[in-house]
C-alpha positions in Angstrom: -26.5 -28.2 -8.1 -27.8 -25.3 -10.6 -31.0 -23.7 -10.1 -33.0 -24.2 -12.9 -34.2 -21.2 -15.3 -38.0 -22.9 -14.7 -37.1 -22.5 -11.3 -36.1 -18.5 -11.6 -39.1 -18.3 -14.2 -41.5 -19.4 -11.7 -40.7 -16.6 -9.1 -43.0 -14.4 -10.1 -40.6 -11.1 -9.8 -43.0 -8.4 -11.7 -45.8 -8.2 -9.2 -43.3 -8.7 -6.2 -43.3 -4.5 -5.7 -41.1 -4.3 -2.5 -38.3 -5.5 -5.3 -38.9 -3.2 -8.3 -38.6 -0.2 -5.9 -35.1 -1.4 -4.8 -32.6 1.5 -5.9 -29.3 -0.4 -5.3 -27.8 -4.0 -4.8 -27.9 -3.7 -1.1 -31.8 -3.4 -1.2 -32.1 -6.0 -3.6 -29.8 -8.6 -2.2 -31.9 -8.0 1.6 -35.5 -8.3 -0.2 -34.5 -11.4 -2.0 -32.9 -13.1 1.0 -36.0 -12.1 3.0 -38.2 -14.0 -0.4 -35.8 -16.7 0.3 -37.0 -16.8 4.1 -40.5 -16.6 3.5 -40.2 -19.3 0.8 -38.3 -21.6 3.4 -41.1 -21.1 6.0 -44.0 -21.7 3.5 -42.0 -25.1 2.8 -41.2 -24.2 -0.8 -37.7 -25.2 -1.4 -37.3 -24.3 -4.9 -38.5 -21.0 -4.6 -35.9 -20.8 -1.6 -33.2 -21.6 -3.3 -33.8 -19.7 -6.5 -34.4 -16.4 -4.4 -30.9 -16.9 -2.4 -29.0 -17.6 -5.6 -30.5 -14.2 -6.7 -29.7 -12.5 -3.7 -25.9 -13.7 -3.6 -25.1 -12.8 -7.2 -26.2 -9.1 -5.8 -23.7 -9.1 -4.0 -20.7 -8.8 -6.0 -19.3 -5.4 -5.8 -18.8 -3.3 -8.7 -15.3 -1.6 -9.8 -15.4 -0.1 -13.1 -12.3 1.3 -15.5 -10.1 -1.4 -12.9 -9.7 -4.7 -15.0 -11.6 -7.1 -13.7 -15.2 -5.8 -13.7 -15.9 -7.3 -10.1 -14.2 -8.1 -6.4 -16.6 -9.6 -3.5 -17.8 -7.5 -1.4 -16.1 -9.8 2.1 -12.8 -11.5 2.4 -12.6 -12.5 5.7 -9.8 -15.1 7.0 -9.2 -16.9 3.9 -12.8 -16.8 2.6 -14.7 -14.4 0.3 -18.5 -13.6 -1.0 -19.8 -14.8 -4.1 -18.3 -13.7 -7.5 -19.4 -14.6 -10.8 -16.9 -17.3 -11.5 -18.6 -19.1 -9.4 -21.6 -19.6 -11.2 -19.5 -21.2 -14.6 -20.6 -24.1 -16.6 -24.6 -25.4 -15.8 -25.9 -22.3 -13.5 -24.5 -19.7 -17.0 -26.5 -21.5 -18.7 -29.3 -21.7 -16.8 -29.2 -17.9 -16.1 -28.6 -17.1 -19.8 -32.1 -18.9 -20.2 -33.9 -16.6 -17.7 -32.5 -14.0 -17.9 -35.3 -12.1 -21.0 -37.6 -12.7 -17.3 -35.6 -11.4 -14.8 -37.5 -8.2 -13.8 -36.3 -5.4 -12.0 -33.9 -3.7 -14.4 -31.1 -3.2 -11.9 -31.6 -7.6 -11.4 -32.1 -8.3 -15.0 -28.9 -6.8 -15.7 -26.4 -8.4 -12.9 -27.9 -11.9 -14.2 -27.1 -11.0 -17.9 -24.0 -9.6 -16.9 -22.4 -12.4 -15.1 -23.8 -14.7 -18.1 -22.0 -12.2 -20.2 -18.6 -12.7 -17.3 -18.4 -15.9 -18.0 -19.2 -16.9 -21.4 -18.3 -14.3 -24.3 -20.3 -15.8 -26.8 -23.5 -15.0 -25.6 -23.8 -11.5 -27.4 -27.2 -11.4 -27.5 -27.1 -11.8 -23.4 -24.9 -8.6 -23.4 -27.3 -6.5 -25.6 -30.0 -7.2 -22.7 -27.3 -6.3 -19.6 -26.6 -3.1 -21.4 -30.2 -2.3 -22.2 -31.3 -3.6 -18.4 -28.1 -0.9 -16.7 -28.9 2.2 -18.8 -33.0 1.3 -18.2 -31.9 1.8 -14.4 -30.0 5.0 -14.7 -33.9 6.0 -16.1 -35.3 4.9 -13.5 -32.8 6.2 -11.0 -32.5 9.8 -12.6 -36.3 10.0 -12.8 -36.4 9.1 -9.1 -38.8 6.2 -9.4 -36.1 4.4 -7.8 -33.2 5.4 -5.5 -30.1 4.1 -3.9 -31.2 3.6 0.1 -27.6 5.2 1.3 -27.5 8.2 -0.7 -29.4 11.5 -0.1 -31.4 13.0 -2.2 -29.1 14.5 -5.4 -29.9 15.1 -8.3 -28.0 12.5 -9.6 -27.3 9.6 -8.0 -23.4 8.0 -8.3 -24.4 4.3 -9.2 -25.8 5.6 -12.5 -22.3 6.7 -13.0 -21.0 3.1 -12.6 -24.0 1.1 -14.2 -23.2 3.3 -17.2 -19.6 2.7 -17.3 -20.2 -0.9 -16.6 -22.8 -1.2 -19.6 -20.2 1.0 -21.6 -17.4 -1.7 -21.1 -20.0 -4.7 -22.2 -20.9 -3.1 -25.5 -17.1 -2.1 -26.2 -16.5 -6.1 -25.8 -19.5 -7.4 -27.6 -19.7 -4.6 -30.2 -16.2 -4.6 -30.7 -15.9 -2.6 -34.3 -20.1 -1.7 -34.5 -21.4 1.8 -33.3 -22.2 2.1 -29.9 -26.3 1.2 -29.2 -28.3 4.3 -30.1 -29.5 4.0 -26.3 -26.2 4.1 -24.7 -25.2 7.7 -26.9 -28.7 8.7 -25.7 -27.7 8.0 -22.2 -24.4 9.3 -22.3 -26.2 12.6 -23.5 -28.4 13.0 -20.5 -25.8 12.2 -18.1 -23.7 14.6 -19.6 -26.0 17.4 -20.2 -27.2 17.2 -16.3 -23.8 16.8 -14.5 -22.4 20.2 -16.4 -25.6 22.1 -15.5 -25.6 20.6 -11.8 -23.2 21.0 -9.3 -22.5 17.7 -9.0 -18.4 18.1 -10.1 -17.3 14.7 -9.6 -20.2 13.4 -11.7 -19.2 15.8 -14.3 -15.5 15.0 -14.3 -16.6 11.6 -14.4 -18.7 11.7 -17.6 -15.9 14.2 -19.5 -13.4 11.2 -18.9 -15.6 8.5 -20.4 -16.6 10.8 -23.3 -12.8 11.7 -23.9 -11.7 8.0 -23.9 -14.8 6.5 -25.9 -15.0 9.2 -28.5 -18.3 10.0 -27.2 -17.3 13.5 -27.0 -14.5 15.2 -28.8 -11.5 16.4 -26.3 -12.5 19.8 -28.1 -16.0 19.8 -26.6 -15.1 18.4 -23.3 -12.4 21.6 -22.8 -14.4 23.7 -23.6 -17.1 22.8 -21.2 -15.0 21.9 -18.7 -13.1 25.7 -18.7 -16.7 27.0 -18.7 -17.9 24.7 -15.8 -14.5 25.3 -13.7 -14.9 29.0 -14.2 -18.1 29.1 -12.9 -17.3 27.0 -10.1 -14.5 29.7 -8.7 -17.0 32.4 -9.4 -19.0 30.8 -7.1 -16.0 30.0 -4.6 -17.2 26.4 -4.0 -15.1 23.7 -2.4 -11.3 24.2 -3.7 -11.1 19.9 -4.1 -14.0 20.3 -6.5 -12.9 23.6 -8.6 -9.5 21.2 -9.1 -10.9 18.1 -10.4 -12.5 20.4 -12.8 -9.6 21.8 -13.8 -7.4 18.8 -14.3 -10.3 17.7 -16.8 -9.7 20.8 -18.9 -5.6 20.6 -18.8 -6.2 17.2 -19.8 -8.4 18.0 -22.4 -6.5 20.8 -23.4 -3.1 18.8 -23.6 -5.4 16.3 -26.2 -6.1 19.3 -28.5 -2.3 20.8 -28.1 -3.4 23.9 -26.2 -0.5 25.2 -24.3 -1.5 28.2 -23.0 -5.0 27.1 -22.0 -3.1 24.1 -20.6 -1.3 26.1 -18.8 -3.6 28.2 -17.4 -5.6 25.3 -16.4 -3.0 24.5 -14.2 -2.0 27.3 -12.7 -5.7 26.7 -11.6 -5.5 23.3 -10.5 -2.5 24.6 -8.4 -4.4 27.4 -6.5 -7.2 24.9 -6.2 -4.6 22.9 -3.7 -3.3 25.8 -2.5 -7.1 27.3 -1.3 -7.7 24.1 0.2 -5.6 25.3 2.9 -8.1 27.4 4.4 -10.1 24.3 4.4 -7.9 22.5 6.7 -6.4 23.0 10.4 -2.7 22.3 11.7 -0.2 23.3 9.6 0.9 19.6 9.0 -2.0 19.2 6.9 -1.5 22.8 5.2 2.2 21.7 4.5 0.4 18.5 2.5 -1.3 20.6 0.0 1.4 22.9 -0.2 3.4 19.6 -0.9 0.6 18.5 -4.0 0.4 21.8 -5.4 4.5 21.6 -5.9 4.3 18.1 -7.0 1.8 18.5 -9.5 3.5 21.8 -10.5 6.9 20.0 -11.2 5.2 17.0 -13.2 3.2 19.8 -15.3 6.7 21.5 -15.8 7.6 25.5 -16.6 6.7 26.7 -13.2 10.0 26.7 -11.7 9.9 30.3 -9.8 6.4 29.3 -8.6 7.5 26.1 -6.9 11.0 27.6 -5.6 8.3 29.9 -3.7 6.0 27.5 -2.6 9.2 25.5 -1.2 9.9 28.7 0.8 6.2 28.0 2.0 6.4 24.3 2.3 9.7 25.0 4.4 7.7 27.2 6.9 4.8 25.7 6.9 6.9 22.1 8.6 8.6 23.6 10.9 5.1 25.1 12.4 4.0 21.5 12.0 6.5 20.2 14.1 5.6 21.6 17.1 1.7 20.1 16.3 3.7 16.7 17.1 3.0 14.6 20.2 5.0 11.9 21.8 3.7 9.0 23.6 5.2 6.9 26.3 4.9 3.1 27.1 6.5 2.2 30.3 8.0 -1.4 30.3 9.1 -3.0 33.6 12.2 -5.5 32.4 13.9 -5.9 36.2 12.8 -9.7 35.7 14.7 -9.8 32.0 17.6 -8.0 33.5 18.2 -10.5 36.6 17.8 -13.6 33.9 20.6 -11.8 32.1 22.5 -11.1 35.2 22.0 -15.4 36.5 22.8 -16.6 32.6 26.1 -14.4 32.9 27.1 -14.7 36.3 29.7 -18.1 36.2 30.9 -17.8 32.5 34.6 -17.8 31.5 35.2 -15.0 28.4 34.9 -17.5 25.9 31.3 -18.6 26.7 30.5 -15.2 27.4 31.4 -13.9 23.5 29.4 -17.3 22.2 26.3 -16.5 24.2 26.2 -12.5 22.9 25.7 -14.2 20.0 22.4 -15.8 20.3 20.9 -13.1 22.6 18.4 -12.2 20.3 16.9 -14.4 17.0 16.7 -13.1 13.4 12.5 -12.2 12.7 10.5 -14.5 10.5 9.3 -12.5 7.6 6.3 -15.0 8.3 5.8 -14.1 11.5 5.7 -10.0 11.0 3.2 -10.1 8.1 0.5 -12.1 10.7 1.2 -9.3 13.0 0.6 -6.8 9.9 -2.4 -8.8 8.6 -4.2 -8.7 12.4 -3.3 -4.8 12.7 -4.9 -4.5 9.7 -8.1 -6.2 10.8 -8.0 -4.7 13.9 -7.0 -0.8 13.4 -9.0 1.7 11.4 -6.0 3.6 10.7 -4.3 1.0 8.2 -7.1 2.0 5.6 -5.2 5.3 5.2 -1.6 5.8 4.0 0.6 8.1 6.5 3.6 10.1 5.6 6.7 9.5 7.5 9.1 12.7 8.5 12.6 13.9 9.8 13.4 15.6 12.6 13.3 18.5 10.3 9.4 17.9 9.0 10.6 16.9 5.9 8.8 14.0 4.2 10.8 11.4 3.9 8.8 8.4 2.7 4.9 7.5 2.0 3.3 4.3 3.0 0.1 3.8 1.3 -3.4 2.6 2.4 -3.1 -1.3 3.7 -5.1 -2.6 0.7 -5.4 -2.2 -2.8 -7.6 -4.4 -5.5 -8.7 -5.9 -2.4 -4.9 -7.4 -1.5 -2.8 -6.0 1.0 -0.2 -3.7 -0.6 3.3 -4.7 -0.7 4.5 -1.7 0.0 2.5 -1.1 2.9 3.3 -5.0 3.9 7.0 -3.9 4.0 6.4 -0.6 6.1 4.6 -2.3 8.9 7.6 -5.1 8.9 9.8 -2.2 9.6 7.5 -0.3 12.4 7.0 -3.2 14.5 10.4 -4.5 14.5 11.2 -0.6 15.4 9.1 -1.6 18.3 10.5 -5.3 18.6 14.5 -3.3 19.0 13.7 -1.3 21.7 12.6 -3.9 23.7 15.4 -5.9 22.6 17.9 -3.7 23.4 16.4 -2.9 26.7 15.8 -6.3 27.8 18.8 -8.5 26.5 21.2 -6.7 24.4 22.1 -3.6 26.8 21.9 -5.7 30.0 24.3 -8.4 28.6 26.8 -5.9 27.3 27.0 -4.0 31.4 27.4 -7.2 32.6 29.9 -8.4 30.4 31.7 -5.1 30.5 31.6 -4.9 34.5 32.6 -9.0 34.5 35.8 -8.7 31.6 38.8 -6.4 31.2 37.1 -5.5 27.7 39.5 -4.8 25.0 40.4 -5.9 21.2 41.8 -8.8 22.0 38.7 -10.5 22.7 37.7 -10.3 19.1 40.7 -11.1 17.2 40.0 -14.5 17.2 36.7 -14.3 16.0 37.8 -11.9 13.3 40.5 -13.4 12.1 38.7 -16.2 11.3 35.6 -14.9 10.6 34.7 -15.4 6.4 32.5 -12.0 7.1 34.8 -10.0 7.8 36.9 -8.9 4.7 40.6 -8.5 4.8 42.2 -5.5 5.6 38.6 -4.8 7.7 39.9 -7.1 11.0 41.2 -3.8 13.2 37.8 -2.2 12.4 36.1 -4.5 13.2 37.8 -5.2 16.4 38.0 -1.8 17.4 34.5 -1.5 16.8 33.0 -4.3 19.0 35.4 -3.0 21.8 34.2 0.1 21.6 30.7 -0.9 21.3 31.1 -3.4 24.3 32.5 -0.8 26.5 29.4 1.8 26.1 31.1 3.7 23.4 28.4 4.1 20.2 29.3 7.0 19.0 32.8 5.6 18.0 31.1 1.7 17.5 28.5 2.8 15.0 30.7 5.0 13.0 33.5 2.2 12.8 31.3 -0.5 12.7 28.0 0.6 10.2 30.3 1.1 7.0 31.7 -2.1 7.6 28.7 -4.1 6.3 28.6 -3.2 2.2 32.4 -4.2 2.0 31.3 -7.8 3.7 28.7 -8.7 1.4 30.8 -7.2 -1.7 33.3 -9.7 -0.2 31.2 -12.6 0.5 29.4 -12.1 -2.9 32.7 -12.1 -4.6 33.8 -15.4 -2.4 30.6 -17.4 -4.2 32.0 -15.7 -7.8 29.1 -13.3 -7.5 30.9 -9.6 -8.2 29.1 -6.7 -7.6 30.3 -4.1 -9.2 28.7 -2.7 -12.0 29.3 -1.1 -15.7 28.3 2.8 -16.2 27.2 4.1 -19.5 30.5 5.6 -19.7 32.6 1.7 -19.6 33.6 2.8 -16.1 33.0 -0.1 -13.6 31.4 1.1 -10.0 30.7 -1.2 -6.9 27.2 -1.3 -6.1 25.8 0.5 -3.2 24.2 -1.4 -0.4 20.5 -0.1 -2.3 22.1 -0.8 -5.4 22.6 -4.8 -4.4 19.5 -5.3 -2.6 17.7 -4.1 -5.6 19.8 -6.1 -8.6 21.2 -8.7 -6.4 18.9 -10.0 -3.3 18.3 -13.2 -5.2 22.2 -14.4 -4.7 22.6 -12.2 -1.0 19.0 -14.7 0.2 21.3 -17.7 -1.4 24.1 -16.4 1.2 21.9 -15.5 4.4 17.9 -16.7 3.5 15.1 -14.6 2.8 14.5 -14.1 6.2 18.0 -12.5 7.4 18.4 -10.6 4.1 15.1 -8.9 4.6 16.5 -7.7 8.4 19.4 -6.3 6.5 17.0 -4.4 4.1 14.8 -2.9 6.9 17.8 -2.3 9.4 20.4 -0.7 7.0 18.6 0.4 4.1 14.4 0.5 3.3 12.6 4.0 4.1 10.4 4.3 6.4 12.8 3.0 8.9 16.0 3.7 10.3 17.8 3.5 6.9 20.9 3.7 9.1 24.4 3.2 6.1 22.4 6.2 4.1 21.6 7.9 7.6 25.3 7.6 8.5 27.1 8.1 4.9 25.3 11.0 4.6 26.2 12.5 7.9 22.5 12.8 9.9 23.4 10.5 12.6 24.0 13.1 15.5 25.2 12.6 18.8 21.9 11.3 20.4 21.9 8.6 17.3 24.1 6.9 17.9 22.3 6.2 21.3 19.2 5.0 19.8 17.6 1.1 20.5 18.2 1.0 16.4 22.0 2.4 16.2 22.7 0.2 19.5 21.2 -3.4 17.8 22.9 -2.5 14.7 26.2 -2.6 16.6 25.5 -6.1 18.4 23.6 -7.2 15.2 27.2 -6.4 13.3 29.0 -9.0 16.3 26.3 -11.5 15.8 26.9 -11.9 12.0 30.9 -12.2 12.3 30.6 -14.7 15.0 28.2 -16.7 13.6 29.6 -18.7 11.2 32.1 -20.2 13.8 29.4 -21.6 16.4 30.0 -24.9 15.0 33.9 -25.0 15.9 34.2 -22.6 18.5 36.0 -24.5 21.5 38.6 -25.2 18.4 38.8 -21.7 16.9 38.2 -19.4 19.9 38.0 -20.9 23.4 41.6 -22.6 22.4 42.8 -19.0 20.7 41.8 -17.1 24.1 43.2 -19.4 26.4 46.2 -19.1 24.5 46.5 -15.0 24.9 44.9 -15.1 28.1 48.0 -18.0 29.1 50.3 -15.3 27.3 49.7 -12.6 29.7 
């Protein structure tokens, strides 16, 4: 039921003092939930209910320059704070009645604003919001009010956003008219005080939203920005603020077609990063900025020598890092898993033996390793921050970002935390089921090829021309031989999907610019083709494939081993080892339905032979 605007009329906010002091939403939403307590105890349930709309509509949070203008501030579990969808239809209109006596400034103009959210005819609604936001950047750079978090600056950072907001709202409901005399005033001020303050990030801030609204000419904003930056080196302040700075005067510069103050803008944004290194300790974190100031240098172009010289740096500066690294240890006891191996294997003829390798271990649920990513991510601080992932040389090899983004968990980050805890998931695996079973089936069989031809031979994975490979591969790989197993058996999984894909009439090669025709790498079809290799195998067991074989951070094991990193101690690792059985469990598996018929009859037969 909407609140009426007699009932938000009737509250009485001017001479309520404790509420025009509030500097922020925070402080306003907490002194109108505390109105909304009072009211319930005096018994007066309109007024209750009034003051708690109030104070939930404060608590949208703000994103400006993002799309959509606002996110809730909680979503917990399937459920979220208010936002101002919510309030469509009656409770709009109600508000957009109210709203000319909605007092303080900072309330007046979340109540026009989210009558301005949801119904973009009421221009006249807008024109208060923006006069209400840029009425509390007054207040709030005159101090007569201040945010209840921040310290004491001389500008505070929500006039930043109230002014961007209030910029958006009169780009929308002024659409082709000049800008409000009071927002060019207010854009002055803000201006004029961030570049004579040191408050850098304001400044950059303000430059932007002048550049992009015309507000300032891109002229004008280099110009002061080269003037503000070279004061700020002058000074030596902090490197991280000297670059923002900086990047707002290439940018600027770039507008106006100034290559050589471009440049040299650069150069300075560069030795920014670079001076930030005397700002940090570890040379891991050195090697980062080392690693932004070559990025950046690249995407700016013409700095070729500099960046073959800060590679040279780069180079050193990883090694060093390496030995900053720590390794952790988690001791599992699995004697119990290993003596249910030993039982479930102990009275098995060869035949049953080979079917029950299959099954040892199940293929993951994508389902079930994005719950375990989603409660990590409530649980662990560290999932707000992205990590970079290196080789054994301190190279960096991949980047998972920070878990969310717009609120949503990343899908990037989603996919890295598949592949880290199934990295977890193998060793266990491996130590518990996989390795046992294969010493006891080793120590219990003469193993050789012929325990696989007939599973390969009839096997619809295994392409032809493949079936000694293969063989000689699982033999290998069941008598304790990986090095020779993974080398043989790895490569073997492109040609089996190019041959299964061809089987369903799916080829996949592909056309070059030049008309020459190319098969597809094992990248190359989970990127064009996943939709027909998840008709083949599911979602579920094409993903495994990705992470196993292919997706970075992770053991990325065909380009590991085309490219020739796999070493020695490799191809002893929990992830080279599954691979191997994984390999058996996918050529064996589509004959589970008819195996007495197809390789319990083929075995006796050899085994009868000899």
């Amino acid at each position: 039921m909407a609140i009426s605007a007699q009932q938000l009329k009737s509250l009485d906010l001017d001479n309520r003092v404790a509420l025009q002091t509030c500097g922020d939403y925070f402080a306003l939403e907490k002194e109108l939930e505390d109105a909304a307590k009072a009211s319930e105890a005096a018994g007066d349930q309109n007024s209750m209910n009034a003051f708690r709309l109030l104070s939930h509509i404060c608590t949208f949070s703000m994103r400006t320059n993002e799309g959509d203008p606002f996110t809730p501030r909680f979503i917990i579990d399937g459920r979220r704070s208010p936002m101002p969808i919510d309030y469509t239809g009656e409770q709009t209109t109600q508000f957009s009645e109210a709203t000319e006596f909605i007092s303080p400034p900072l309330l007046q103009a979340r109540v026009a604003d989210t009558v301005w959210y949801n119904d973009r005819s009421k221009w006249q609604i807008a024109l208060i919001a923006i006069s209400a936001y840029f009425e509390s950047i007054r207040l709030l750079l005159s101090k007569a009010i201040r945010p209840q978090f921040e310290p004491d600056n001389d500008i505070y950072h929500d006039a930043f956003d109230y002014f961007e907001r209030g910029l958006e709202i009169a780009a929308q409901a002024n659409k082709k008219n000049p800008f409000p005399q009071v927002l060019v005033d207010t854009f002055e001020v803000l201006y004029q005080r961030t570049k004579e303050s040191p408050e850098f990030i304001g400044f950059s801030r303000m430059a932007e939203i002048g550049g992009r609204s015309g507000l300032r000419t891109w002229e004008q904003i280099a110009n002061d920005a080269f003037g503000v930056a070279t004061q700020a080196d002058e000074r030596k302040q902090y490197p991280a603020f000297r670059q923002r700075i900086w990047e707002v005067a290439a940018t600027a510069y770039k507008r106006i077609k100034d290559k050589d103050q471009e440049r040299l803008c650069r150069i300075k944004v560069a030795d920014s990063m670079l001076a930030m290194r005397s700002c940090v300790t570890g040379a891991g974190a050195q090697a980062s900025w080392t690693m932004d100031a070559i990025g950046y240098l690249r995407d700016a172009g013409g700095f070729q020598k500099r960046t073959e010289e800060l590679t040279l740096e780069l180079r050193a500066l990883q090694v060093e890092a390496l030995e900053e690294m720590v390794t952790f240890e988690y001791p599992m006891d699995l004697s119990e898993e290993w003596q249910e191996v030993q039982v479930t294997f102990a009275d098995l003829t060869l035949s049953q033996a080979l079917r029950l390798l299959v099954g040892l271990v199940p293929t993951p649920q994508i389902k079930d390793l994005d719950e375990r990513a989603r409660k990590s991510q409530e649980s662990f601080l560290f999932s707000q921050f992205g990590s970079h992932h290196l080789d054994d040389k301190g190279k960096v090899i991949s980047v998972t970002p920070s878990a969310k983004r717009n609120g949503e968990l990343d899908e990037k980050w989603l996919k890295d935390q598949r592949s880290s805890n199934l990295s977890f998931d193998r060793k266990y695996l491996v130590g518990s089921r996989i390795e046992p079973a294969r010493r006891i089936f080793a120590a219990k069989f003469p193993v050789g090829t012929y325990c696989f031809d007939p599973i390969i031979s009839a096997s619809p994975f295994v392409p032809p021309g493949h079936e000694f490979l293969y063989s000689l591969g699982f033999s290998s790989f069941f008598q304790g031989d990986y090095i020779r197993a993974a080398h043989v058996l790895i490569p073997q999984l492109e040609a089996s999907l190019r041959h299964l894909l061809e089987a369903v009439g799916t080829p996949s090669e592909k056309i070059k610019p030049d008309m020459l025709q190319e098969d597809r790498s094992l990248s190359g079809m989970l990127t064009s083709m996943r939709p027909q290799i998840e008709q083949l195998f599911g979602p579920d067991l094409t993903e495994e494939i990705d992470l196993l074989f292919n997706h970075k951070p992770g053991p990325s094991l065909r380009h590991e081993l085309a490219h020739g990193k796999i070493t020695t101690g490799h191809c002893f690792h929990d992830d080279v080892i599954y691979a191997c059985w994984w390999m058996y469990r996918m050529v064996a598996t589509p004959l589970l339905k008819h195996w007495n018929e197809i390789v319990e009859h083929s075995l006796a037969r050899s085994e009868g032979s000899t």
